[in-house]
N, C-alpha and C positions, 0 to 999 in steps of 0.2 A: 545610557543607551536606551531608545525607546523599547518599550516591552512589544509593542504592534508590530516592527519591522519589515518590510516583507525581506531583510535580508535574515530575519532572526526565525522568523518562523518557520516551518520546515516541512518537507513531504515524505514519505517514503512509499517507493515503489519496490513491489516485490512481484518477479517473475519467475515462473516456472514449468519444467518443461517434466514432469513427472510419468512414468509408465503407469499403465492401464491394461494392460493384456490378460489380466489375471484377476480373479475375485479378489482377493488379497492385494494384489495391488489398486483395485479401482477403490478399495475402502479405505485405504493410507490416502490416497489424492484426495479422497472425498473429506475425511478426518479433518487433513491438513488446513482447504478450504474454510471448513466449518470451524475452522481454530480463529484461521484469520480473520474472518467475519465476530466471532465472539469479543476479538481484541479490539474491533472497531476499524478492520479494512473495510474498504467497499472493490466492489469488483467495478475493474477500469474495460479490461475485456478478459476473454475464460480465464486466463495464464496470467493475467497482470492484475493487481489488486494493490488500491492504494490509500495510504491515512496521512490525513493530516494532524503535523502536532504544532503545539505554539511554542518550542525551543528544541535546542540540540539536546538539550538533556532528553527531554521528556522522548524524543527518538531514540534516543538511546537506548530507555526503558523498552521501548516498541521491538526494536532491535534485537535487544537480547532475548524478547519473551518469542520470535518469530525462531531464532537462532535455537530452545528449547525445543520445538515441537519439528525440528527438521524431520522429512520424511527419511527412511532409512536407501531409498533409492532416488534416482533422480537429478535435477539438478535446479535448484534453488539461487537466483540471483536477490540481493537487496542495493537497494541504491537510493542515497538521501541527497535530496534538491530543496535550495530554496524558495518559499515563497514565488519569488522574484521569476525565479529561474521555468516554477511552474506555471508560472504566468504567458510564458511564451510560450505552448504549447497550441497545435496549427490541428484541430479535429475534423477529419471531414467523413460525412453517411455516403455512400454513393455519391461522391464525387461534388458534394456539396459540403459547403463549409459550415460546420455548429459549434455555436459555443460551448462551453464544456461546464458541466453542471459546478454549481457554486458549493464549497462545502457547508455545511449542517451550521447551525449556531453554534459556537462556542462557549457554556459557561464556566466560567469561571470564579468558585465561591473566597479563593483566598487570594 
């Protein structure tokens, strides 16, 4: 199996629609952000944040470390697409169509 794939390599999107009314609540959504930023999301838009990995495993890993820091209120989606899959994504700014930024280098030591 190629180790490149874009059927093998993997995305994951994670959305959420978290309350804010409350000091206390705007510092858990704030927290939680700043988790997923740490683990290596990037923000897709406010509520959507997403990383790329190079296999299922290693999403997996992502997964569960997103699944740890769930906020105590809220509602948290996770959804994993291939490569492939992310590829077909149609972005448009004001009604114009942009490509969609390329992700970071990849290294890989082993």
């Amino acid at each position: 199996m190629d180790r490149f794939s874009e059927y093998r390599i993997m995305w994951i999107l994670v959305f959420f629609d978290l309350p804010t009314d409350t000091k206390r609540e705007r510092k858990a959504a704030g927290d939680f952000r700043k988790q997923l930023l740490k683990d290596g999301f990037t923000m897709f838009q406010f509520s959507i944040y997403v990383r790329h990995c190079a296999s299922r495993e290693n999403a997996d890993v992502h997964l569960k470390r997103v699944k740890a820091i769930l906020p105590q209120y809220g509602q948290v989606g996770m959804l994993t697409i291939t490569d492939k899959q992310f590829a077909g994504i149609e972005l448009y700014t004001a009604r114009k169509e942009t490509e969609p930024n390329a992700p970071g280098q990849q290294l890989e030591l082993f």
